[in-house]
mmCIF file of the C-alpha atoms, coordinates in Angstrom:
data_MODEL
# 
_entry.id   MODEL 
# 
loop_
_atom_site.group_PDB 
_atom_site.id 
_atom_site.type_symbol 
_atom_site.label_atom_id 
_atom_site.label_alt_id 
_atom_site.label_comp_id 
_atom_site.label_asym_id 
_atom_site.label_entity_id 
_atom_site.label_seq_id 
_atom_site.pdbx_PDB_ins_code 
_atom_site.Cartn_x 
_atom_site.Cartn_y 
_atom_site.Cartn_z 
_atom_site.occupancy 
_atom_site.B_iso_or_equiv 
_atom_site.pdbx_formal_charge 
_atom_site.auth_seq_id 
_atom_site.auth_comp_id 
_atom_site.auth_asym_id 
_atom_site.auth_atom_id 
_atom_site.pdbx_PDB_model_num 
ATOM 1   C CA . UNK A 1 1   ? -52.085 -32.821 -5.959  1.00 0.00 ? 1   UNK A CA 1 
ATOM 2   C CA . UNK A 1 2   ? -54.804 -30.897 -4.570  1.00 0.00 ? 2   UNK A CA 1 
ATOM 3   C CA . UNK A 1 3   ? -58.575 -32.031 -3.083  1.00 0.00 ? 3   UNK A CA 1 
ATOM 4   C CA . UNK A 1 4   ? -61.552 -30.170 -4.569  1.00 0.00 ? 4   UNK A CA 1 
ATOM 5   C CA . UNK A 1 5   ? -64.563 -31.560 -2.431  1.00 0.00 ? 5   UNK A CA 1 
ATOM 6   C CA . UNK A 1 6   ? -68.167 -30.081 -3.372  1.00 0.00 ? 6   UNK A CA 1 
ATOM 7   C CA . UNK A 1 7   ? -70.191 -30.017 -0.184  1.00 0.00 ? 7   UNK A CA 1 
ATOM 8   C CA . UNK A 1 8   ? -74.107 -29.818 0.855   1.00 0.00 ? 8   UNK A CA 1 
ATOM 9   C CA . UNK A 1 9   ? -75.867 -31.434 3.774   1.00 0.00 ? 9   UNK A CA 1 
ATOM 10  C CA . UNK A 1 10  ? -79.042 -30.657 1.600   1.00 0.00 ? 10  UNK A CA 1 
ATOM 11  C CA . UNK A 1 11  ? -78.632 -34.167 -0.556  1.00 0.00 ? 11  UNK A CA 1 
ATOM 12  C CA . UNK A 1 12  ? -81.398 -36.909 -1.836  1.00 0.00 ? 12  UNK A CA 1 
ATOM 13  C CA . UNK A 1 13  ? -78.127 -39.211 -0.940  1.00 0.00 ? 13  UNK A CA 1 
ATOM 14  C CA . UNK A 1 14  ? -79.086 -41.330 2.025   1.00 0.00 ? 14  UNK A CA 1 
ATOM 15  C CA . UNK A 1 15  ? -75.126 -41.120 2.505   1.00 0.00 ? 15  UNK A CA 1 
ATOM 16  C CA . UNK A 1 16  ? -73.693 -39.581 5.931   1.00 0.00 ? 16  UNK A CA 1 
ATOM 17  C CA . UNK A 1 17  ? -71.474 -36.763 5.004   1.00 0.00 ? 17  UNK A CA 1 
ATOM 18  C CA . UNK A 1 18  ? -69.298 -36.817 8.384   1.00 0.00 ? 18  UNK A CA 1 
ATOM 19  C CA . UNK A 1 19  ? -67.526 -40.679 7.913   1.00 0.00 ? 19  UNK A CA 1 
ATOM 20  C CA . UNK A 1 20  ? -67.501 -39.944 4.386   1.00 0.00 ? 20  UNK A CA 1 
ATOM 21  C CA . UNK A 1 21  ? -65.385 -36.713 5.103   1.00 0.00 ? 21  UNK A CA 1 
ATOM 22  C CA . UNK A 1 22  ? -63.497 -38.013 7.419   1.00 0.00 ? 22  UNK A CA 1 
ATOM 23  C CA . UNK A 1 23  ? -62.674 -41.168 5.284   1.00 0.00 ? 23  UNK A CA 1 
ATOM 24  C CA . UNK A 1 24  ? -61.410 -38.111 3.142   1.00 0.00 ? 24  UNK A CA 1 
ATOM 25  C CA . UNK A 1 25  ? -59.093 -36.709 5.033   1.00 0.00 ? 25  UNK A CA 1 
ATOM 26  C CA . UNK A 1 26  ? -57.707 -39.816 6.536   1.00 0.00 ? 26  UNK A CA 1 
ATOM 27  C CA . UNK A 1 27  ? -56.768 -40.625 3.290   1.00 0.00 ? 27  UNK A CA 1 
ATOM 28  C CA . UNK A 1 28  ? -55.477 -37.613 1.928   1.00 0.00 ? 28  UNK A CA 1 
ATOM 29  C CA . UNK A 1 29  ? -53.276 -36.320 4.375   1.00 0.00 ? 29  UNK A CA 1 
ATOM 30  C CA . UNK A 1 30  ? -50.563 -35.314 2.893   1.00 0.00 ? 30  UNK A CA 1 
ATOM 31  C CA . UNK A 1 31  ? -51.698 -33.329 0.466   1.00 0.00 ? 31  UNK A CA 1 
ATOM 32  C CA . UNK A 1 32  ? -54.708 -29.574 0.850   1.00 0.00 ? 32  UNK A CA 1 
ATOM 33  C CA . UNK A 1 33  ? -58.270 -30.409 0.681   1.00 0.00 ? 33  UNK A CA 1 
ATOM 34  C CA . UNK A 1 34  ? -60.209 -27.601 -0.281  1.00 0.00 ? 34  UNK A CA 1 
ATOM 35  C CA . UNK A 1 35  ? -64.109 -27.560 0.818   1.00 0.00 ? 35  UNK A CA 1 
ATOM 36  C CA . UNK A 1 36  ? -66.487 -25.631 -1.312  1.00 0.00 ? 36  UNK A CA 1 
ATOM 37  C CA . UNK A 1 37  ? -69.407 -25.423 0.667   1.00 0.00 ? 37  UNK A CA 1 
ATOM 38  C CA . UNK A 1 38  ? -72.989 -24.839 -0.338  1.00 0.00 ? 38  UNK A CA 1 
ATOM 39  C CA . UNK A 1 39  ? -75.005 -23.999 2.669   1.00 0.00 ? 39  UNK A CA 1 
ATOM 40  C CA . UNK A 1 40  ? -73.469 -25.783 5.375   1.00 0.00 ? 40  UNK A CA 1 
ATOM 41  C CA . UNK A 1 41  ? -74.709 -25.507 9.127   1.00 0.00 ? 41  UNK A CA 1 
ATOM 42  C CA . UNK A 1 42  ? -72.389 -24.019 11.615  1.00 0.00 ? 42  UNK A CA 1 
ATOM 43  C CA . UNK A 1 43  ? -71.802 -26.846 12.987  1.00 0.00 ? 43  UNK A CA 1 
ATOM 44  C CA . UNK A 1 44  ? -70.294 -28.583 9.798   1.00 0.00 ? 44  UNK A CA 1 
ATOM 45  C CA . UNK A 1 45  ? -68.390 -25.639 9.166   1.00 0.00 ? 45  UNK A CA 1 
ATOM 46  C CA . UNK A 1 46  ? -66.677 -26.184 12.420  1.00 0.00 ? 46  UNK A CA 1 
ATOM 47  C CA . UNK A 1 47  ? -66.508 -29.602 12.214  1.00 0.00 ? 47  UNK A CA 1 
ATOM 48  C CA . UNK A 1 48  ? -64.612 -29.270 8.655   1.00 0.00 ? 48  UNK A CA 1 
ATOM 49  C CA . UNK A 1 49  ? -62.218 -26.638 9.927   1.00 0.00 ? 49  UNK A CA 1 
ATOM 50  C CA . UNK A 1 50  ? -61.273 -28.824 12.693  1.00 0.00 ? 50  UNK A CA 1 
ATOM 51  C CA . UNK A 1 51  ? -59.048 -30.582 10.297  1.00 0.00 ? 51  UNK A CA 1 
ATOM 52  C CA . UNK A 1 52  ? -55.652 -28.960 9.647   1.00 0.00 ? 52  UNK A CA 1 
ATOM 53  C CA . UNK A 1 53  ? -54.955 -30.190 6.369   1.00 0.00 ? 53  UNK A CA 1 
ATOM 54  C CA . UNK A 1 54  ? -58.555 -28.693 5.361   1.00 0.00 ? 54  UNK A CA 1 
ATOM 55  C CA . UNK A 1 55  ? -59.341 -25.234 3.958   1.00 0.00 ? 55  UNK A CA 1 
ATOM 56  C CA . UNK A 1 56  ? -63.115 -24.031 3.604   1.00 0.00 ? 56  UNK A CA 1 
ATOM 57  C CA . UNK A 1 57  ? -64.774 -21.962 0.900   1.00 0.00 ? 57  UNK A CA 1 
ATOM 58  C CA . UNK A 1 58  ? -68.024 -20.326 0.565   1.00 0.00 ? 58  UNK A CA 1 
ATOM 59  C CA . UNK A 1 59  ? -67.556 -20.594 -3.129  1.00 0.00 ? 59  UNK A CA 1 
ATOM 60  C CA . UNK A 1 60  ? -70.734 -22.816 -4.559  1.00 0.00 ? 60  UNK A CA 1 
ATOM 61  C CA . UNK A 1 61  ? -74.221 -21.217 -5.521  1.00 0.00 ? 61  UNK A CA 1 
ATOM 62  C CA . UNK A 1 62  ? -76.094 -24.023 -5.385  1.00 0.00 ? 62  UNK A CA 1 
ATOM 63  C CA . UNK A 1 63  ? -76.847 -26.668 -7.990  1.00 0.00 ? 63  UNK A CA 1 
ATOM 64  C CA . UNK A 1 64  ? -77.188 -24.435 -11.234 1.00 0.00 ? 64  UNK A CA 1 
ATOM 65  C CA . UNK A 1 65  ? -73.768 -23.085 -10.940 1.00 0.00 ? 65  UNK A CA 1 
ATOM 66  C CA . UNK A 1 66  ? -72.297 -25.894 -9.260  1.00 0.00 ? 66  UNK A CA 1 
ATOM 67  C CA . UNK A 1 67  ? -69.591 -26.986 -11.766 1.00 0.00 ? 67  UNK A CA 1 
ATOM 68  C CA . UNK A 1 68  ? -69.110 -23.251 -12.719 1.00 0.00 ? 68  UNK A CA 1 
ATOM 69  C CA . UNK A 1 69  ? -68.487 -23.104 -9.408  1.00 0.00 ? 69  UNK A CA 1 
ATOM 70  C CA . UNK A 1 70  ? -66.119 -25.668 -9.123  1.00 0.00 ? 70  UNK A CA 1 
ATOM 71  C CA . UNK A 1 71  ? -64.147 -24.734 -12.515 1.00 0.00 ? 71  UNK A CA 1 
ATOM 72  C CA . UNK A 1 72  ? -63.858 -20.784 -11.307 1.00 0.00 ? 72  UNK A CA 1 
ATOM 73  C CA . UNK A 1 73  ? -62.289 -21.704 -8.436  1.00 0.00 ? 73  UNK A CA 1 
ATOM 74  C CA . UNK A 1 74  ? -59.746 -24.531 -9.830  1.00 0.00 ? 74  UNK A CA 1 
ATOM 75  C CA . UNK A 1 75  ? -59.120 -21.194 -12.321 1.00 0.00 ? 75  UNK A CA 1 
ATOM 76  C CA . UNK A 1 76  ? -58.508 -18.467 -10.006 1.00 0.00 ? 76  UNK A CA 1 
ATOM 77  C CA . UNK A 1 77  ? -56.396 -20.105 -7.417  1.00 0.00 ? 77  UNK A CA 1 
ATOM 78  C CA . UNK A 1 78  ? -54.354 -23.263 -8.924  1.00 0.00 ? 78  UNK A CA 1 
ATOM 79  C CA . UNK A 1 79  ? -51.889 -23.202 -11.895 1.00 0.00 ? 79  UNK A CA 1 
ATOM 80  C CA . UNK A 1 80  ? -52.416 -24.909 -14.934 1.00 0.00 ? 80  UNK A CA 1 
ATOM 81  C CA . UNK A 1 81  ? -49.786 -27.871 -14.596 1.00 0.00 ? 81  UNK A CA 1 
ATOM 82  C CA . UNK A 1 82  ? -50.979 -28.497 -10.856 1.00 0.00 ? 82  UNK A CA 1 
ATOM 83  C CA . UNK A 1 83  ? -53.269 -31.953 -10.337 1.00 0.00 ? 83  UNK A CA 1 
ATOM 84  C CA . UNK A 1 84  ? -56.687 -31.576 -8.904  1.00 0.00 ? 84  UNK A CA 1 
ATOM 85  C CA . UNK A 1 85  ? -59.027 -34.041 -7.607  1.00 0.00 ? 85  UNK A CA 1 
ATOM 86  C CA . UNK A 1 86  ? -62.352 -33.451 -7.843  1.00 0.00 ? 86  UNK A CA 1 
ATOM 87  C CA . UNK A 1 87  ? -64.405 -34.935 -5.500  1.00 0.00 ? 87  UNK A CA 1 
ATOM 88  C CA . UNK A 1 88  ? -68.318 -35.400 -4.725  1.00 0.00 ? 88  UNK A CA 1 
ATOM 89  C CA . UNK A 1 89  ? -68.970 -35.425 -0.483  1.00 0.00 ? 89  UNK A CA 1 
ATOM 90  C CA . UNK A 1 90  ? -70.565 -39.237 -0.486  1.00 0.00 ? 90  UNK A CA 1 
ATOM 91  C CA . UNK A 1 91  ? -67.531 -41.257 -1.649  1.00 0.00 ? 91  UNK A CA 1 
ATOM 92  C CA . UNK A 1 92  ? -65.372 -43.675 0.641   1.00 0.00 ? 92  UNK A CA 1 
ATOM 93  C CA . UNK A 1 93  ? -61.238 -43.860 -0.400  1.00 0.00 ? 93  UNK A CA 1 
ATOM 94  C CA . UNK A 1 94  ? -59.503 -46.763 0.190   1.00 0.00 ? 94  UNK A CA 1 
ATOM 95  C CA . UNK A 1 95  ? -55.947 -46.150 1.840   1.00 0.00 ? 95  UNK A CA 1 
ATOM 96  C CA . UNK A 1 96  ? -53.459 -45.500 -0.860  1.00 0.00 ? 96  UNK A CA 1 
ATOM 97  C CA . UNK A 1 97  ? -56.012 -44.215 -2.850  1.00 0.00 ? 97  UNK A CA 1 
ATOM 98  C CA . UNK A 1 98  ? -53.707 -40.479 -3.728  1.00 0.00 ? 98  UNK A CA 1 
ATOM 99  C CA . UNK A 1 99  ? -50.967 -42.632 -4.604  1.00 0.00 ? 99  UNK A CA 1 
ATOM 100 C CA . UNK A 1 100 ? -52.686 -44.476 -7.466  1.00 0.00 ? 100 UNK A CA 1 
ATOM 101 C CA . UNK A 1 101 ? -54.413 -40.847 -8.379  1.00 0.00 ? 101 UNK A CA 1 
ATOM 102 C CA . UNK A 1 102 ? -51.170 -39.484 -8.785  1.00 0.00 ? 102 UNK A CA 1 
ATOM 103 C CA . UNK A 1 103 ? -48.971 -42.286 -10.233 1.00 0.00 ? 103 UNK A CA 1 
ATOM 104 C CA . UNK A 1 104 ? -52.044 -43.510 -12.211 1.00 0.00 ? 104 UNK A CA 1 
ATOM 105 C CA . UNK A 1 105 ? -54.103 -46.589 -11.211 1.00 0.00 ? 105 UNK A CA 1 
ATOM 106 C CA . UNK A 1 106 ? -53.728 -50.099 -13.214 1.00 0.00 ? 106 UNK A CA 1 
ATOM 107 C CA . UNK A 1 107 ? -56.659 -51.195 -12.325 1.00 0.00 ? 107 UNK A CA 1 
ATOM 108 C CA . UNK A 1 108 ? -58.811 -48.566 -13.644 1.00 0.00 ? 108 UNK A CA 1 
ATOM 109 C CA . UNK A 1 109 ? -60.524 -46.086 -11.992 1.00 0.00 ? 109 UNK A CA 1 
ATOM 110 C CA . UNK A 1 110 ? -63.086 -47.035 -10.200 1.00 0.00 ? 110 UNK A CA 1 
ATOM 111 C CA . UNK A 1 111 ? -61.323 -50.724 -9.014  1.00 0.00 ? 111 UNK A CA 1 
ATOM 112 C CA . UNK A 1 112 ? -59.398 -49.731 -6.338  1.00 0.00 ? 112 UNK A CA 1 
ATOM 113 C CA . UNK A 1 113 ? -59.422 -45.896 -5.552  1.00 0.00 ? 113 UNK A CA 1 
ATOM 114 C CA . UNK A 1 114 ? -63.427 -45.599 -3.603  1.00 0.00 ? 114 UNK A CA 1 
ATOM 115 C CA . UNK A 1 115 ? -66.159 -47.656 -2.828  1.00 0.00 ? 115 UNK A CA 1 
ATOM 116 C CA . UNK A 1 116 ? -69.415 -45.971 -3.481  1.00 0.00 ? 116 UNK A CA 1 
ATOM 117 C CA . UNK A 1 117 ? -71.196 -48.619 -1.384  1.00 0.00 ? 117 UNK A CA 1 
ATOM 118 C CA . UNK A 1 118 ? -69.847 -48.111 1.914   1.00 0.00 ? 118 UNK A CA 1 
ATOM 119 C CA . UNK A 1 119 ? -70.628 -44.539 2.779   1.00 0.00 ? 119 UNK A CA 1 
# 
């Protein structure tokens, strides 16, 4: 399974990006995360690449072609029998969280894979 995570420090969120991407990546070890950035500082460009399981892209034009974005890449660079996870940058995973993605989740979706309130 591969990570797609969309990326912007530019955000009406009041959610912190770092803990949020670092929940991320705790999580998903085992498997590529792949960063499309939209107009990150420096500094969160290095901070992301710090990571070795992490690859970044300059790949999103900002919120208009955001999902074209998104779907372009998935296109271009991942067969079409691979899984892909698409995620948004102010989400929290439990642990365990890829398992149930990839051998489905009995709870349903949203019961048991990320908390939205804890970012």
């Amino acid at each position: 399974m591969h990570v797609l995570l969309s990326l912007c420090e530019k955000t009406r969120s009041s959610y912190q990006k770092r803990p949020c991407f670092e929940n991320l990546c705790s999580v998903f070890t085992s498997h590529q995360i792949y960063v499309l950035e939209d107009d990150l500082s420096q500094d969160m460009q290095s901070f992301i690449i710090s990571f070795n399981n992490v690859q970044l892209e300059n790949k999103v034009g900002g919120k208009d072609r955001y999902m074209i974005d998104k779907f372009e890449f998935c296109y271009n660079n991942f067969e079409s029998n691979n899984t892909i996870y698409m995620i948004e940058d102010d989400y929290m995973h439990h642990s365990g969280s890829d398992v149930l993605l990839e051998e489905g989740n009995p709870f349903g979706f949203s019961q048991g894979v990320f908390d939205i309130n804890k970012c």
